[in-house]
Backbone bond lengths (Angstrom), bond angles and torsions (degrees), N, CA, C in turn:
res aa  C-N    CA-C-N  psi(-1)  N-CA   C-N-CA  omega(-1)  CA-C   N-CA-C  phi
1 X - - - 1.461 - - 1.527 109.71 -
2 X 1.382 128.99 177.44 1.625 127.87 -140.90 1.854 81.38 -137.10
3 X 1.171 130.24 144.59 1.365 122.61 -176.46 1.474 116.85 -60.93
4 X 1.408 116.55 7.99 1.422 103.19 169.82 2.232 115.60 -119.94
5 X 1.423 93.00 33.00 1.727 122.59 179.19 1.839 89.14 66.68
6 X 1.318 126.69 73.48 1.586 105.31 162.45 1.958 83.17 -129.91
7 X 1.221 75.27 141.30 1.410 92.37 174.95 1.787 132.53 -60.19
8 X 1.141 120.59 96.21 1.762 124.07 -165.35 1.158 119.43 -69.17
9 X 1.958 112.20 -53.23 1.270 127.70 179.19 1.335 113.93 -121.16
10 X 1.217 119.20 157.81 1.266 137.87 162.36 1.543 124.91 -153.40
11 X 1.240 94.37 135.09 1.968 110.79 -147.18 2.094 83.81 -108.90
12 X 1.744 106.43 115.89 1.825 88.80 178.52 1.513 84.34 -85.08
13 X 1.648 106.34 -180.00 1.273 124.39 146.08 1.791 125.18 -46.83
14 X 1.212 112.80 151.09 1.700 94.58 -168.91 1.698 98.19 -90.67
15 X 1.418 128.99 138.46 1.484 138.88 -163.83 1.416 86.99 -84.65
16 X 1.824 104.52 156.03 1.553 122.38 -172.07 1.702 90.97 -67.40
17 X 1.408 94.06 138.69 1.429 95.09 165.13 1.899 102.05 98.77
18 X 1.389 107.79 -21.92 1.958 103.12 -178.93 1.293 78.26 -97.98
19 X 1.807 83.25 172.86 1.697 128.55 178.99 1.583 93.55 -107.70
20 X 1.139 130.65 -33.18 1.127 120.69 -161.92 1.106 119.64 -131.30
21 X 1.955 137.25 149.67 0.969 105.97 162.99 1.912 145.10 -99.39
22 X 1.160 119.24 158.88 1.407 105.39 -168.33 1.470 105.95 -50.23
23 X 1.183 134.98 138.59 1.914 150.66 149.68 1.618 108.98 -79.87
24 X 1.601 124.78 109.06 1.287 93.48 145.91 1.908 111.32 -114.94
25 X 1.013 89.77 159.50 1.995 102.30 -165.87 1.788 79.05 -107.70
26 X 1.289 97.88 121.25 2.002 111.21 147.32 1.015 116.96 -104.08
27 X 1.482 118.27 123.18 1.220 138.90 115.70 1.511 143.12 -8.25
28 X 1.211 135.17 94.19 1.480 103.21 172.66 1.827 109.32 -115.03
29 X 0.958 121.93 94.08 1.755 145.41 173.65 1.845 99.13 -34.91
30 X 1.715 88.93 -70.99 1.800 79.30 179.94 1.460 94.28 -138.98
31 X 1.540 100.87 -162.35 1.234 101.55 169.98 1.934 126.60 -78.49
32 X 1.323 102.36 10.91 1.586 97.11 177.39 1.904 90.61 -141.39
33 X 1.242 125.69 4.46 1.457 104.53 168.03 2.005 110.69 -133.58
34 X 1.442 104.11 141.27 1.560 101.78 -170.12 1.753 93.78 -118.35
35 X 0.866 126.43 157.82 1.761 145.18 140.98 1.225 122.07 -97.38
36 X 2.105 102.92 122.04 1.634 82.40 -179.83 1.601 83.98 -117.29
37 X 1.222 92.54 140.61 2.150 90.49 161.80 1.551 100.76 -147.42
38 X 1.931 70.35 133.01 1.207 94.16 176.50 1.758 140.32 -98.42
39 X 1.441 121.57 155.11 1.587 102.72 -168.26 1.028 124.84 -47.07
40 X 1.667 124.74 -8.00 1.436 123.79 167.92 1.367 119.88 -56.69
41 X 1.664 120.03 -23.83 1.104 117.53 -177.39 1.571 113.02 114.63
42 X 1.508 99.79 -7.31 1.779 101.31 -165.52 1.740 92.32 -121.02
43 X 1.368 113.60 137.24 1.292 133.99 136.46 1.280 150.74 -53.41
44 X 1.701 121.83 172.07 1.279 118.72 -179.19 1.231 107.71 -164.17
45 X 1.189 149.21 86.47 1.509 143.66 139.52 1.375 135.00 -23.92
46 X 0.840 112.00 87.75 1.802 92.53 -172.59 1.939 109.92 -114.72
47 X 1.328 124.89 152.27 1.280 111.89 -154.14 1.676 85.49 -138.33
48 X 1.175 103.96 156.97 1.953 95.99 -178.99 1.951 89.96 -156.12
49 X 1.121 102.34 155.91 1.320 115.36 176.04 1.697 114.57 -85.43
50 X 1.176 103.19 179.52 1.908 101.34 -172.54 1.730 110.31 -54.72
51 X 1.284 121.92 -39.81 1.636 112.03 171.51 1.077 119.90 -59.01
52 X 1.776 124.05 -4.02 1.060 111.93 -152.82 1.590 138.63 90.11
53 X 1.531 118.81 -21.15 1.658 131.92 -172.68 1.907 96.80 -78.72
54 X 1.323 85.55 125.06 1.814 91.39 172.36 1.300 101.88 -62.03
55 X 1.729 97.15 138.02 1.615 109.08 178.96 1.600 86.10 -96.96
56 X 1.079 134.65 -55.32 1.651 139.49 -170.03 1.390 119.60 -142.39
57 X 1.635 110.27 158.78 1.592 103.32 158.75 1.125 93.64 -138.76
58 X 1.330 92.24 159.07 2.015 105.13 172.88 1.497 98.59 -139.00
59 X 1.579 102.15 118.59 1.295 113.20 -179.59 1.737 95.87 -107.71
60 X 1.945 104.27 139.06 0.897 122.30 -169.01 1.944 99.44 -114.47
61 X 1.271 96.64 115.17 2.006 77.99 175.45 2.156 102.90 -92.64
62 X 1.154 81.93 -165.03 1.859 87.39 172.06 1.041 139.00 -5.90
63 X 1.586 93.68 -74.15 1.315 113.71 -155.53 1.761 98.04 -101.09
64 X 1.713 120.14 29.21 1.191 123.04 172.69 1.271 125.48 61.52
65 X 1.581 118.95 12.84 1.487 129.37 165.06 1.759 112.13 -64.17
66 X 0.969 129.36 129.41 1.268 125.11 167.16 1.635 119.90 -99.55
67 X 1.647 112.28 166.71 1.392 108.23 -174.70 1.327 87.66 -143.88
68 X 1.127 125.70 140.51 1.725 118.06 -177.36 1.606 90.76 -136.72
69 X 1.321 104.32 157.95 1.509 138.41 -170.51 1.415 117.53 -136.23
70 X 1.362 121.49 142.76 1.643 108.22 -175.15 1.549 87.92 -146.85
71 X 1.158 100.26 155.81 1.795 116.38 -173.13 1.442 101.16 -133.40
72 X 1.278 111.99 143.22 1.727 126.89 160.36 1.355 108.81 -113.93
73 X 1.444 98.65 151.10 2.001 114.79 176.64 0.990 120.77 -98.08
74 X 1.185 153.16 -161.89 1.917 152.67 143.04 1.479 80.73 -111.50
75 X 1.368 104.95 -164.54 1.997 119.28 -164.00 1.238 94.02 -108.62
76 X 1.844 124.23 14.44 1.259 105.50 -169.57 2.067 96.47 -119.48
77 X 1.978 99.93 13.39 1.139 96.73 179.83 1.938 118.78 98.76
78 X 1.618 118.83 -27.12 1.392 134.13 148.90 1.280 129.98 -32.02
79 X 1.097 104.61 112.91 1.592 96.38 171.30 1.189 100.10 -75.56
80 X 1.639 103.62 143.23 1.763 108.64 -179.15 1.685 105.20 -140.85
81 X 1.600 109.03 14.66 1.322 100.90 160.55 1.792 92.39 177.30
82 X 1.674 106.26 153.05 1.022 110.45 166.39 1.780 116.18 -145.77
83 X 0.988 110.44 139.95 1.520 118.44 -157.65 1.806 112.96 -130.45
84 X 1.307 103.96 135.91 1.483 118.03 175.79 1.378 119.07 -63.86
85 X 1.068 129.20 86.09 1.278 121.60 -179.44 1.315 134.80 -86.47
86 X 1.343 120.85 33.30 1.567 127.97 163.15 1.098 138.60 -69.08
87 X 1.233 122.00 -1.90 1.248 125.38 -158.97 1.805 100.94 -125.99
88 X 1.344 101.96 19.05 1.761 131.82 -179.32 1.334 111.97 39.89
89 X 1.714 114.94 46.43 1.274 109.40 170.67 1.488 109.42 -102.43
90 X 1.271 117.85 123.60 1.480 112.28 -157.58 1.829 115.66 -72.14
91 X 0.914 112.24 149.82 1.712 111.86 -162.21 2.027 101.33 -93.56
92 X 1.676 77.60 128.37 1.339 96.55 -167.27 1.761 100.72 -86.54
93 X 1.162 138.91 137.09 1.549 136.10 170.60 1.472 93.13 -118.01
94 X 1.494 126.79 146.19 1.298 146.64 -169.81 1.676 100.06 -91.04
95 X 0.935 133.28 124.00 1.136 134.47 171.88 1.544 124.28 86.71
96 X 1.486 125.71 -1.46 1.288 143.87 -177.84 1.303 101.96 -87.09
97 X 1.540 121.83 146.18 1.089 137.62 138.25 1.348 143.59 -47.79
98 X 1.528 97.76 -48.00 1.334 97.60 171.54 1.829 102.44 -128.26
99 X 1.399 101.87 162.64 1.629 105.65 177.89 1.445 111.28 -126.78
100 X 1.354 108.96 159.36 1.547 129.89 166.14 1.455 118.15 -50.54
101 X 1.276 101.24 115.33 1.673 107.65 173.87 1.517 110.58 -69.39
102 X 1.427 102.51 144.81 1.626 109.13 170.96 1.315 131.58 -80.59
C-alpha cells in the first residue's frame, strides 16, 4: 500500500498449470486515472470521472497495441451505454456535459 492506504501490489494465486504467480503493480497518474501492469507484460489505463464511474479503459497487451472502451452514465449513476473506441471516434453520452476523449 502507498502511505495514503491505496493499494500498489497485488500478488494472484499461481493458476493450475503456472510456475508463477501473476503481479499486478498500480499506478496512480492522478487523482481520476491508475495503470495497472501486469507481469504478463500487458497493461491497463483506466480513467473515471469525479464519482468515480469509469469514463474508459484502454487495455494495452505486449506488443503495446491498445484497445480502448468508453462508457456513459444517466444522472442516476447507470451505465447506459458502452462503446469501442478504436477507430478514434470520440464517444458521444446523451445528456453529459462533458465527453470521452478519443
Amino acid at each position: 500500500y502507498d502511505p495514503i492506504g491505496r493499494m500498489k501490489k497485488t500478488i494472484l494465486p499461481t493458476a493450475v498449470g503456472e510456475t508463477t504467480p501473476t503481479t499486478i503493480t498500480t499506478t496512480y497518474n492522478d487523482p481520476f486515472e491508475t495503470t495497472e501492469t501486469h507481469s504478463s507484460g500487458t497493461s491497463k489505463r483506466i480513467v473515471r470521472d469525479a464519482r468515480g464511474q469509469i469514463l474508459y479503459v484502454e487495455d494495452f497487451g505486449s506488443d503495446g497495441i491498445a484497445a480502448k472502451i468508453g462508457f456513459c452514465y444517466d444522472i442516476s449513476g447507470q451505465r447506459t451505454k458502452k462503446s469501442d473506441l478504436n477507430d478514434g471516434t470520440p464517444l458521444s453520452c446523451p445528456g453529459v456535459l462533458a465527453g470521452v476523449p478519443a
